[in-house]
Legacy VTK file of the C-alpha trace (Angstrom):
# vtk DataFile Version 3.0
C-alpha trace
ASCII
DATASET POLYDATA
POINTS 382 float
112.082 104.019 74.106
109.257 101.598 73.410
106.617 102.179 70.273
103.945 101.824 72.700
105.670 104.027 75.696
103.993 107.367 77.169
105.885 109.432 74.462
105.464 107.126 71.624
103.185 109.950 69.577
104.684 113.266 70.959
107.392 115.113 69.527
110.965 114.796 71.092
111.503 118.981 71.892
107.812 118.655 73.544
109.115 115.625 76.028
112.061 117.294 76.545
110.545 120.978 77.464
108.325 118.647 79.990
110.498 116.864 81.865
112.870 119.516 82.521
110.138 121.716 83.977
108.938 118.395 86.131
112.361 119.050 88.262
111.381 122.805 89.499
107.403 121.491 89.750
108.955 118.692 91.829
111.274 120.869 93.647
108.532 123.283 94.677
106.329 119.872 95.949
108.706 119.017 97.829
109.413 121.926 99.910
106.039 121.798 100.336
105.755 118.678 101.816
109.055 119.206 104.053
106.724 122.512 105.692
103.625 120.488 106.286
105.486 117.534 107.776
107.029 119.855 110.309
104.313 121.329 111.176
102.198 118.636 111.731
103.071 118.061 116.054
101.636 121.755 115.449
98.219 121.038 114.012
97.370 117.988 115.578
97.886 120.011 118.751
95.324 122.687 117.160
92.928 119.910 116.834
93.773 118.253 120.388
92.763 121.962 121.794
90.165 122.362 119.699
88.287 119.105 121.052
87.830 118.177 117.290
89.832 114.844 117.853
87.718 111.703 118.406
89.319 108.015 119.004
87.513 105.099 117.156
87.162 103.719 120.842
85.080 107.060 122.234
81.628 105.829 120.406
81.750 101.994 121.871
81.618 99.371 120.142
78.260 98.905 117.981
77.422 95.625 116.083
79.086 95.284 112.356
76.868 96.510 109.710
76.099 94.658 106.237
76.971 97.403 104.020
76.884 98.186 100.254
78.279 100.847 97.893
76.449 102.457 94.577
78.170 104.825 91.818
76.852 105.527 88.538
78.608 106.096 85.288
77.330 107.284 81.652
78.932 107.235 78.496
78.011 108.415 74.332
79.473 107.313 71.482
79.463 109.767 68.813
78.612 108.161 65.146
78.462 110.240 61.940
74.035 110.332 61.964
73.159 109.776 65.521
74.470 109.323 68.936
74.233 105.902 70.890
74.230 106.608 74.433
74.433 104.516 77.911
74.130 105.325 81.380
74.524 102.492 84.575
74.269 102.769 87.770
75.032 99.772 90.371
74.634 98.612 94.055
77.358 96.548 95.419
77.475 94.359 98.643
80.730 95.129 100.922
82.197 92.408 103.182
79.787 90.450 105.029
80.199 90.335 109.006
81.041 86.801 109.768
77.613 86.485 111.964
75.221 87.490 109.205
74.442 86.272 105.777
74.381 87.867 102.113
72.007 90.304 101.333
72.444 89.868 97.600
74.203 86.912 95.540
74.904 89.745 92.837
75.421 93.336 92.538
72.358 95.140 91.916
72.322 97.563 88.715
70.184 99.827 86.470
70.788 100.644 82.521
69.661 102.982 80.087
70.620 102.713 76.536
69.534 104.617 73.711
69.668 105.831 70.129
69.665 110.028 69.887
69.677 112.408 67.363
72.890 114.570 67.611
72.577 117.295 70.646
74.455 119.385 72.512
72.713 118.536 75.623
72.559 114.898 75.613
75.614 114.503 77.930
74.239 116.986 80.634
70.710 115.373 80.863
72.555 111.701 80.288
74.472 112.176 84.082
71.907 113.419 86.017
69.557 110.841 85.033
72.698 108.161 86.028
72.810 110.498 89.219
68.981 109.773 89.819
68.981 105.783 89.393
71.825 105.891 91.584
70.216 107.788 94.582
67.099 105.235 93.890
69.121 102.023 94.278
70.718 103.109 97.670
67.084 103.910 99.005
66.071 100.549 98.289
69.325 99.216 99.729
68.181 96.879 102.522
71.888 97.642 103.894
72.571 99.016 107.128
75.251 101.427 105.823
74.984 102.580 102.303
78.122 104.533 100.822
77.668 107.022 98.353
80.103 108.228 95.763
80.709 111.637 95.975
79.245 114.603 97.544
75.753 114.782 99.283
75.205 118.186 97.476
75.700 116.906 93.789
72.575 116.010 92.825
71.734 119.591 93.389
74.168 120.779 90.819
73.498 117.735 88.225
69.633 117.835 88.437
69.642 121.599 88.187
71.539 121.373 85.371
69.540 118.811 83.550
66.085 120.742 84.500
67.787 123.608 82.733
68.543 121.653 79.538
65.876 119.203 79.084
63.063 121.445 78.102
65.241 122.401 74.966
65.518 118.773 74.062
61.918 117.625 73.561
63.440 115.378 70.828
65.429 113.429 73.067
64.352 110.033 74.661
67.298 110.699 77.669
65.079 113.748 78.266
61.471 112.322 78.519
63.281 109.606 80.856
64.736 112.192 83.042
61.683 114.358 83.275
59.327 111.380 83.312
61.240 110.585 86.526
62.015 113.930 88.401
59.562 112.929 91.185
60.994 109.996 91.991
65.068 111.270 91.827
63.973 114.069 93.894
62.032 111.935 96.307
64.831 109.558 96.654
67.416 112.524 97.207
65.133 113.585 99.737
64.640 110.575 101.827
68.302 109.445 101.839
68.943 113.206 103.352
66.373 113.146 105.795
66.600 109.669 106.805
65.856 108.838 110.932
65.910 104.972 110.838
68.027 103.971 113.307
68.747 100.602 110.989
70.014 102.745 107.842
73.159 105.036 107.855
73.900 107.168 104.644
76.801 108.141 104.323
78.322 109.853 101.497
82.384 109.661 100.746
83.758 111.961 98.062
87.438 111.314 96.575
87.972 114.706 95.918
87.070 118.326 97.808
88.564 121.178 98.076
85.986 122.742 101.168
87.876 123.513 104.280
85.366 122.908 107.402
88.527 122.341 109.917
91.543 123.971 108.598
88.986 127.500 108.100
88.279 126.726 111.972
91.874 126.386 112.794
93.422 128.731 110.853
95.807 126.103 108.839
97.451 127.040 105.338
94.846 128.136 103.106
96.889 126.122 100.242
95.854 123.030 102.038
92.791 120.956 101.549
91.438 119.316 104.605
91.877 115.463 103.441
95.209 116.012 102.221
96.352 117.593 106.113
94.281 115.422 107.933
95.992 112.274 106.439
99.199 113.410 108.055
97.917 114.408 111.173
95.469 111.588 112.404
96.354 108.448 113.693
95.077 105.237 112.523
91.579 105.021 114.528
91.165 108.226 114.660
88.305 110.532 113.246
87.700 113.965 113.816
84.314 115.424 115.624
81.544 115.700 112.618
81.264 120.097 112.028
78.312 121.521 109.688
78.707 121.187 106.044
80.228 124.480 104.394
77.635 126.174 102.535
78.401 128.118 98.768
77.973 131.969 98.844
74.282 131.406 96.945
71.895 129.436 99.146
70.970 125.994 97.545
67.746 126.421 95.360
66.598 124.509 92.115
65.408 125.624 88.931
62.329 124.028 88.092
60.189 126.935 86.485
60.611 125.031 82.924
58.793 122.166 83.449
54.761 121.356 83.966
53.342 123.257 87.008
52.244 119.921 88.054
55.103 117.981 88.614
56.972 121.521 89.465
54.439 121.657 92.101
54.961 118.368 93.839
59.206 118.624 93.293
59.413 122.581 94.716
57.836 121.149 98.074
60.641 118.456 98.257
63.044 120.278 96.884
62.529 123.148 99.763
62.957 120.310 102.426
65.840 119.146 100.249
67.883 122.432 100.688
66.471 122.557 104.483
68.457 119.185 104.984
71.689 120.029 103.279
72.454 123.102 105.729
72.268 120.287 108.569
74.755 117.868 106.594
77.860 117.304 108.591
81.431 116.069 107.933
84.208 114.347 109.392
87.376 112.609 108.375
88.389 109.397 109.233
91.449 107.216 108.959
90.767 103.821 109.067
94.260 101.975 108.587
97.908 103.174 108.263
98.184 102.897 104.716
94.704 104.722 103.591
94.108 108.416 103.140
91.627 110.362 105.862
88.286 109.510 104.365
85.999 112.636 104.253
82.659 111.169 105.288
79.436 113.436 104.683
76.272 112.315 107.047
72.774 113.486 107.894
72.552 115.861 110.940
70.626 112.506 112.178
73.615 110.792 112.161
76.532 113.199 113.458
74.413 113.707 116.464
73.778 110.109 117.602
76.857 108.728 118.801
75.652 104.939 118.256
75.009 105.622 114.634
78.336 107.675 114.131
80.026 104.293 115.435
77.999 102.216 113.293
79.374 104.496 110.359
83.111 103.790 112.070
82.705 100.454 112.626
81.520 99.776 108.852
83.976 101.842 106.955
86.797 100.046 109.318
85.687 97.048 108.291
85.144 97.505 104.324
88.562 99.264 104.688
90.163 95.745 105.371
93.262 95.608 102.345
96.134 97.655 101.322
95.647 96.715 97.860
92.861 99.480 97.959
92.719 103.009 98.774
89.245 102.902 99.016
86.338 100.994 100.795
86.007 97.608 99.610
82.301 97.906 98.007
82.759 101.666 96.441
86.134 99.953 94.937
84.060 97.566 93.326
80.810 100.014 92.503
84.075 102.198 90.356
85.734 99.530 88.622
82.291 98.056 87.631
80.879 101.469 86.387
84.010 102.195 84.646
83.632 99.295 82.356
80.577 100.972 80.552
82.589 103.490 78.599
84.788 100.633 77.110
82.147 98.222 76.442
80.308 101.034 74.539
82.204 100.534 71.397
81.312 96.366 72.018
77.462 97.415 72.200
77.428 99.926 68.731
79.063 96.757 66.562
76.666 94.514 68.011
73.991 97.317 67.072
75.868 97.710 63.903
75.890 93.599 63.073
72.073 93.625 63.372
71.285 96.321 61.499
73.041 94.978 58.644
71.134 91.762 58.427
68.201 93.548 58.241
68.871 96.516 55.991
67.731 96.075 52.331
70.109 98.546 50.412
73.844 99.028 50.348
75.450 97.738 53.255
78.092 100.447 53.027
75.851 102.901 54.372
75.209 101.574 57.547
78.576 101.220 58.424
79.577 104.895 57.554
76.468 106.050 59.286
77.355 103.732 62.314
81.172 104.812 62.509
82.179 105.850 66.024
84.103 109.464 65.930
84.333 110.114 69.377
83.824 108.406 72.914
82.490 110.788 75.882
82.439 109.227 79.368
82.005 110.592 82.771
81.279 109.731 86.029
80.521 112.225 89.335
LINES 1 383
382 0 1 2 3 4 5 6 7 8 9 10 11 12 13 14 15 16 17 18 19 20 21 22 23 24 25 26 27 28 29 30 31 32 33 34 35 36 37 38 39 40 41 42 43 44 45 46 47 48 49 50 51 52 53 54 55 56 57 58 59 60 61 62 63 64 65 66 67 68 69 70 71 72 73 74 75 76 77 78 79 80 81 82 83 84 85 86 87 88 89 90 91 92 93 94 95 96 97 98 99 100 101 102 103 104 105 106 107 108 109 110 111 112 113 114 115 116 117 118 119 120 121 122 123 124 125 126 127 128 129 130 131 132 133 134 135 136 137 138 139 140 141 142 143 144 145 146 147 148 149 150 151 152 153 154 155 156 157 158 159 160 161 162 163 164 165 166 167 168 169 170 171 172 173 174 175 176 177 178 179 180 181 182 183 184 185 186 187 188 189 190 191 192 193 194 195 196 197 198 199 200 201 202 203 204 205 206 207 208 209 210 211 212 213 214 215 216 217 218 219 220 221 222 223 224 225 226 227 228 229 230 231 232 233 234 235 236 237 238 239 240 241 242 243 244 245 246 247 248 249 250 251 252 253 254 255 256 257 258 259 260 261 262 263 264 265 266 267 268 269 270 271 272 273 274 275 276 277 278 279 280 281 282 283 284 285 286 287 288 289 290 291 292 293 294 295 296 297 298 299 300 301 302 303 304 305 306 307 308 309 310 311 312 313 314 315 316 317 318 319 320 321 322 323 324 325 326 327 328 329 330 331 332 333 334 335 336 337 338 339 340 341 342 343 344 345 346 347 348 349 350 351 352 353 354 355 356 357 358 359 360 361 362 363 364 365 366 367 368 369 370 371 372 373 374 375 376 377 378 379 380 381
């Protein structure tokens, strides 16, 4: 076995204990997989009779759209007297249509970058304030199909989050940033939901879900996500009919009683219409190619109920979905590895920081570079 192998660092008995339990996990997989492939004639006939099953072909043929992708990532390196923390979010163009020309010569981005005092909420306030330059740059998009990364309903979860934990962290500039912004996330969340332009389709794709709008309807295994059965059963070209967004057990709200009445003010009125927009989002799945996944595809009510714009969506996810060398929309493939490059240039930026520092410091140059010493790396994305 090679020094720099998987196992390299773990003890023999541990690799052992795990690959003999990887034949009955694999075993159990596998009969799974056996059931769901023969009973897939059986649930694509469910969603035949259901009238769930659209062809590419049944919303005409509408005019490519230029198209672009954002996603967002944040990362903190932990040093021994303060925390250095980043936080990007970028815009990238998709494939042009061969009859128009580029909307941007570069991918668009936004940065944040920061020295903090040590806090336990510095991560929590750090991603929604990624989450909230994100939403901005797909408003400003001049696209006519922006894709999202990741659920519609999010932002709900990361802001609320944030508008819980900020207050407590006066001392933090990620904070002030946040809360100096909170009107304009929340305005930007709200006109990317609510958006009638016939010129502009948001559309939101999220990797990973584990809601069940069709299967629930059909009555398939409740074991079974809906993009994981889907995948087997639709054809390449084929999408299913867009059904209302499933809705948690606790109605949407958001928290804002901890911050001034006068921004509170301004952000409960568009965070009501906010809420009021989510319980008319609407999914489908779609499966562009042979070789990709069923893409779950969240859209304004706006959207799902306008044929022309739900082919415009089609048409520009076929399009961006153009290689089998990714699993993934062309632009959002880019957005991801882009934004995944912050967390590793992190380390890059803090010896840079570290260099400087050093030139300029007038006692013993040992103690900047204990108190700049990186113990820990924290990343994230959505």
């Amino acid at each position: 076995m090679s020094d720099t192998g998987p196992f390299a660092e773990l003890p023999a008995a541990l690799v052992d204990e795990v690959l003999a339990a990887t034949s009955e996990v694999a075993g159990r997989l596998l009969a799974s997989f056996s059931r769901t492939k023969e009973q897939r004639a059986n649930f694509r006939k469910s969603l035949e009779d259901s009238g769930l099953l659209l062809r590419k072909s049944d919303l005409g043929s509408p005019p490519y759209p230029t198209t672009c992708a954002t996603d967002g990532s944040y990362a903190i390196e932990r040093l021994l007297t303060t925390d250095l923390v980043a936080a990007a979010a970028v815009a990238v163009e998709g494939l042009t249509p061969p009859s128009e020309t580029r909307h941007w010569a570069y991918p668009r981005h936004t940065a944040f970058i920061e020295a903090e005092p040590h806090h336990e909420g510095t991560s929590t306030i750090l991603r929604a304030l990624m989450l909230g330059r994100e939403l901005e740059l797909a408003l400003a998009a001049p696209h006519d199909l922006i894709l999202l990364d990741g659920t519609l309903t999010l932002p709900v979860i990361y802001f609320n989050q944030a508008l819980n934990a900020a207050p407590d962290a006066p001392e933090l500039k990620t904070a002030g940033e946040f809360l100096g912004n909170i009107e304009n996330f929340f305005s930007a969340y709200h006109d990317l939901l609510t958006l009638t332009r016939n010129d502009k389709q948001i559309v939101s794709l999220p990797k990973y879900s584990t809601r069940r709008e069709i299967g629930r309807r059909l009555g398939w295994p409740d074991n079974q996500d809906d993009r994981g059965l889907l995948t087997l059963v639709l054809n390449p070209g084929e999408l299913t009919k867009p059904v209302q967004l499933e809705t948690p057990s606790q109605a949407w709200h958001f928290n804002t009683s901890r911050i001034g009445s006068g921004v509170r003010n301004r952000i409960d009125t568009l965070g009501k219409e906010i809420v009021a927009a989510l319980d008319r989002v609407h999914v489908f799945y779609y499966k562009p190619q042979s070789w990709l996944p069923a893409l779950r595809v969240e859209v304004a009510a706006s959207i799902a109920n306008n044929p022309h714009r739900l082919g415009i969506v089609v048409q520009g996810l076929e399009m961006q979905c153009a290689t089998p060398a990714m699993l993934e929309p062309y632009p959002n493939y880019l957005a991801d590895r882009t934004v995944k490059a912050l967390a590793k240039a992190l380390p890059a930026f803090r010896q840079v920081t570290t260099q400087r520092i050093a030139e300029e410091f007038k006692g013993d140059i040992g103690e900047v570079f204990f108190a700049m010493h990186g113990y820990r790396s924290d990343s994230g994305r959505k």
